[in-house]
MIFI-989214 format. One record per residue: x negated, y, z of N, C-alpha, C in turn. Coordinates in steps of 0.02 Angstrom, whole numbers, padded with zeros to 5 digits, always signed. Layout:
// MIFI-989214
XYZXYZXYZ
...
END
This chain:
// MIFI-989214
-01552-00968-00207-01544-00922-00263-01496-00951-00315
-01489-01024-00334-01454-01034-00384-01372-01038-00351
-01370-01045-00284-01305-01039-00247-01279-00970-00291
-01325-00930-00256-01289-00864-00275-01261-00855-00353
-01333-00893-00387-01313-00851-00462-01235-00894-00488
-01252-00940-00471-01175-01006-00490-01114-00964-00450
-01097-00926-00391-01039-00903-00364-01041-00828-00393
-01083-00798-00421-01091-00746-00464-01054-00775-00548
-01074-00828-00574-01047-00824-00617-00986-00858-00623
-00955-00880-00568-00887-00928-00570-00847-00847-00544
-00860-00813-00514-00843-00742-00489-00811-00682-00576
-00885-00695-00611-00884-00656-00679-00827-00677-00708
-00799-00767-00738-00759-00798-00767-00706-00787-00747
-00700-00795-00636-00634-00783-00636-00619-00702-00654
-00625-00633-00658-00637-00582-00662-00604-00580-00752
-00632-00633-00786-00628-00645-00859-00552-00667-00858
-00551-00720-00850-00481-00747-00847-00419-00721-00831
-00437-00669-00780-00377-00654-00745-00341-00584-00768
-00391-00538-00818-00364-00505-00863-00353-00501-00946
-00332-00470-00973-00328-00474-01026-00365-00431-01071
-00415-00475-01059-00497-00432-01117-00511-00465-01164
-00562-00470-01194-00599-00496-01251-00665-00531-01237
-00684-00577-01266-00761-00580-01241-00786-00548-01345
-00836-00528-01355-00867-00499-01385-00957-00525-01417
-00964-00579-01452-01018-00606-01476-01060-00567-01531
-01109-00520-01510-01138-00475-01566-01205-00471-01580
-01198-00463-01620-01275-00475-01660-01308-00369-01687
-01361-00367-01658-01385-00305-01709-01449-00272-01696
-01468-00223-01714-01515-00200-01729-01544-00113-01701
-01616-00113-01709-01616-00046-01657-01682-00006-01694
-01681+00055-01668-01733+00093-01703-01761+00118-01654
-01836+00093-01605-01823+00142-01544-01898+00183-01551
-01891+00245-01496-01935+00278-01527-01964+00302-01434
-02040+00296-01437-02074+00308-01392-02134+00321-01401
-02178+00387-01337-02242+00413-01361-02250+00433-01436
-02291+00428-01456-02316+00466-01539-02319+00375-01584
-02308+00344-01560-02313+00289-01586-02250+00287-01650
-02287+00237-01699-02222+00222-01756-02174+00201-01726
-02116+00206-01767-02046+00178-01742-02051+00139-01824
-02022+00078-01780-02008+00034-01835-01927-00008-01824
-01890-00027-01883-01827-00046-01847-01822-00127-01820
-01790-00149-01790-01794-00188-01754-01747-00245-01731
-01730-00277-01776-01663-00336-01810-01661-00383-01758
-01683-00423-01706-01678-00465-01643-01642-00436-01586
-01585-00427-01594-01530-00403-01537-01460-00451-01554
-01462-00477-01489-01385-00537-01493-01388-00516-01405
-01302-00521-01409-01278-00504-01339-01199-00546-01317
-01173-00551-01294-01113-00561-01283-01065-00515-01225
-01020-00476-01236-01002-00425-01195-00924-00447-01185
-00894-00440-01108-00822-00428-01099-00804-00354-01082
-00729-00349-01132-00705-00280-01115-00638-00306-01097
-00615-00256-01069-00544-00258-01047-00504-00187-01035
-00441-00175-01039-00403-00129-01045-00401-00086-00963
-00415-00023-00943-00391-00001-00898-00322+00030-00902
-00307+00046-00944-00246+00093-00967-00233+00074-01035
-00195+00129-01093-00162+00104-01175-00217+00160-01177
-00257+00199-01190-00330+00217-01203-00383+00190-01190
-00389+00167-01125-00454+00150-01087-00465+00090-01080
-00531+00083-01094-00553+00011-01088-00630+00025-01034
-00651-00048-01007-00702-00063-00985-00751-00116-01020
-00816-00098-01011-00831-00175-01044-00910-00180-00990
-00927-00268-00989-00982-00279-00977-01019-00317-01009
-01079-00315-01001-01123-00368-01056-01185-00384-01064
-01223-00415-01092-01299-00458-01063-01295-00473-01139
-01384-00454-01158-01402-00450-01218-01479-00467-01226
-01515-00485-01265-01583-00522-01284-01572-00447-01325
-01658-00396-01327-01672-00354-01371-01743-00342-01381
-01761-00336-01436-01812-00316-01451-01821-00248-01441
-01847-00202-01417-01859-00112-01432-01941-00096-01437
-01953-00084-01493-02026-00057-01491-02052-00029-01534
-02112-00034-01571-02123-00003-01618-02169-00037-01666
-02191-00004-01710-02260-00047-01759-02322-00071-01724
-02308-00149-01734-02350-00194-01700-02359-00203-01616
-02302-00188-01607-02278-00206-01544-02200-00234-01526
-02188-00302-01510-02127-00309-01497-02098-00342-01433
-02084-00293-01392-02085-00334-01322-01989-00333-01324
-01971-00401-01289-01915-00418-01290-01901-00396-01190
-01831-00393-01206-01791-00345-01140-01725-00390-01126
-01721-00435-01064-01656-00448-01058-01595-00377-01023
-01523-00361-01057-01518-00314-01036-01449-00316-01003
-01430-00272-00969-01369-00273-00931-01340-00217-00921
-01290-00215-00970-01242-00125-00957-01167-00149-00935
-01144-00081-00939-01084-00074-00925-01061+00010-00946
-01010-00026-00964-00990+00056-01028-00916+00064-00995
-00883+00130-01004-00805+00149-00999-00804+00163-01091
-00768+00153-01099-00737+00203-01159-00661+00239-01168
-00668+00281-01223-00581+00308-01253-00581+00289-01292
-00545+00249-01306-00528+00257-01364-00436+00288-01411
-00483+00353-01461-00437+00405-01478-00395+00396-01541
-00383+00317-01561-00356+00277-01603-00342+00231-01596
-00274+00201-01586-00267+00130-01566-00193+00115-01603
-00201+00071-01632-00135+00081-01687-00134+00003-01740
-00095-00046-01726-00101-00078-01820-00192-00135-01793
-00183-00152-01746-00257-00201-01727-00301-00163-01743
-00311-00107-01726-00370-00044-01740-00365+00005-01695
-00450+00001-01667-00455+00037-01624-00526+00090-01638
-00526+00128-01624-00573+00191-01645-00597+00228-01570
-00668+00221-01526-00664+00259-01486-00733+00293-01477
-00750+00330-01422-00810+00315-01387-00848+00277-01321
-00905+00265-01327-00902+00237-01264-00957+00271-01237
-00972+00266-01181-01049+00283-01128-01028+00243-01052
-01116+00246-01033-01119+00193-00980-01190+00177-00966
-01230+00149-00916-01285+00147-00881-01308+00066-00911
-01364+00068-00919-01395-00010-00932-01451-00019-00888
-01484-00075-00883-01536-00092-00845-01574-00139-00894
-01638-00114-00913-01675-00189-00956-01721-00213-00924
-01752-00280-00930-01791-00314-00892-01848-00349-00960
-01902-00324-00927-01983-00338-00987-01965-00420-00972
-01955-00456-01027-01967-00533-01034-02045-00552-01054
-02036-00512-01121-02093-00526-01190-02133-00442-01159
-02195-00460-01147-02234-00400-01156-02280-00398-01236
-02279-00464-01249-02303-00452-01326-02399-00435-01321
-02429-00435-01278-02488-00441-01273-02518-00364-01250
-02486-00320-01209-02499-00260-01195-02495-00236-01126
-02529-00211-01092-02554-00200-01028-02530-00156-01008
-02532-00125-00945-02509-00064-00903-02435-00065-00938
-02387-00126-00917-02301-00107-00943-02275-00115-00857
-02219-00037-00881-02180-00059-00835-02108-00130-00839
-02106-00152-00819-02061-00238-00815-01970-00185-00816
-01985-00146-00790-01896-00126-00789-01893-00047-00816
-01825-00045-00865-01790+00016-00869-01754+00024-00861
-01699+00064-00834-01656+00105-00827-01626+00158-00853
-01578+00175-00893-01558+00220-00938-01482+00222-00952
-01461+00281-00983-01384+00283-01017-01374+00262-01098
-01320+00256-01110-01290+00244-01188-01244+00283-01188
-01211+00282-01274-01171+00332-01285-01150+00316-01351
-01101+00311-01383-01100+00314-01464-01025+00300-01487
-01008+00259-01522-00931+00272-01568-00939+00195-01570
-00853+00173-01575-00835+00103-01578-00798+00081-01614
-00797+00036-01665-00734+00020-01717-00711-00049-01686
-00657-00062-01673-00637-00139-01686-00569-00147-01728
-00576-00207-01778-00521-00194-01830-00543-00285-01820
-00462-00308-01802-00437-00371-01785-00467-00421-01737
-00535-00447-01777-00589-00499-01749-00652-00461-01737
-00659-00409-01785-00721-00368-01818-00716-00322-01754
-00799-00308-01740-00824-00260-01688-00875-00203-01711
-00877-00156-01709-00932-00120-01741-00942-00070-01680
-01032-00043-01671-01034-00006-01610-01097+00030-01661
-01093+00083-01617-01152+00141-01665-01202+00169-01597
-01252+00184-01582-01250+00227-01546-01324+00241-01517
-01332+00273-01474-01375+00304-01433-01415+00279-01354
-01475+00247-01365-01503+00234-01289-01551+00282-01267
-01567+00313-01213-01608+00338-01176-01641+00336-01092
-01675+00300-01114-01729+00265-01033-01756+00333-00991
-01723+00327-00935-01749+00355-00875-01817+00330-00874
-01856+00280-00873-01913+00250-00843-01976+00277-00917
-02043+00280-00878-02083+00263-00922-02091+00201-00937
-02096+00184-01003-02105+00091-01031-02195+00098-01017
-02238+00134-01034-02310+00129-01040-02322+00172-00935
-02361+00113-00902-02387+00148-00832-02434+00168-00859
-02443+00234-00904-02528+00256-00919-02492+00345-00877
-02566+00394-00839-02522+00451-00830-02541+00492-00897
-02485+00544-00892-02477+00575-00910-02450+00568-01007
-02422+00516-01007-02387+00495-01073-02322+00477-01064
-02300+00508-01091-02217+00508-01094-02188+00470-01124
-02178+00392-01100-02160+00355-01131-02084+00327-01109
-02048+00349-01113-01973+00349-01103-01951+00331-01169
-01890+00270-01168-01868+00235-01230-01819+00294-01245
-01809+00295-01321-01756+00320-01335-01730+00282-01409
-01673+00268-01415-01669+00207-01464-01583+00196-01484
-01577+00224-01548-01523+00211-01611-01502+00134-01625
-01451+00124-01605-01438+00056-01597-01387+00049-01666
-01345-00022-01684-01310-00034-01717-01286-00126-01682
-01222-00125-01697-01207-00200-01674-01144-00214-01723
-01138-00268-01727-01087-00306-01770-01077-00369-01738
-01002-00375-01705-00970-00431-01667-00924-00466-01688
-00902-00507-01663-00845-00549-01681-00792-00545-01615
-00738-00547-01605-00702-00536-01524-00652-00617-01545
-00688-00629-01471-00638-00691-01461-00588-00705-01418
END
């Protein structure tokens, strides 16, 4: 197993290297909202993401992030893994203005002391992107395919208002 993960990530770098992207160090915060339960907001989100140019609009990006999503008196942490396309419909002067969307996968680390969890979600994103020079700003929208609670008949599907603030290196 560590064969693999080590030629997986010498694979990721060369992939990094060999175009001309960004890597992306961000820090932020989330509001997520599930079942009838409080939503409370939720400041423990750091990620590091690479994007790269498909075209003079289009970009790609990938990325792996530590998040908290939950609610009052519950905080279970999620290692996560997306991948977004975006447009972006401004690009001008080290400023870029777009949108992005794209599929994530999270993985239950922290269950936080609560029973009947499902360990994996699956879901889309969606939202608006600023980058101006070094500065990264992302706004946006998550929504989980999966129930987070295995109880029946409770609808517990994440749905969750994000915010991030990066640095691009």
């Amino acid at each position: 197993m560590k064969k693999i993960m080590l030629t997986a990530l010498f694979a990721i770098m060369a992939v990094c290297a060999s175009a001309q992207g960004n890597l992306t160090l961000w820090w932020g915060g989330n509001f997520a909202k599930f079942t009838d339960a409080d939503s409370e907001f939720k400041p423990l989100n750091i990620g590091l993401t690479y994007t790269a140019p498909l075209q003079d609009a289009f970009d790609y990006s990938i990325g792996a992030s530590y998040q908290t999503k939950g609610c009052k008196d519950w905080d279970p942490g999620f290692i996560q893994l997306e991948g977004n396309g975006a447009w972006n419909f401004v690009k001008q002067d080290g400023v870029k203005v777009g949108v992005f969307t794209g599929p994530y996968v999270s993985f239950l680390v922290n269950k936080d002391d609560v029973e009947q969890t499902n360990t994996v979600d699956v879901g889309w994103q969606g939202g608006l992107k600023l980058d101006y020079s070094r500065l990264s700003l992302r706004a946006g929208y998550e929504f989980g395919f999966c129930n987070l609670f295995d109880i029946d008949k409770i609808d517990s599907k994440n749905g969750t208002f994000f915010v991030r603030v990066g640095f691009n290196f």
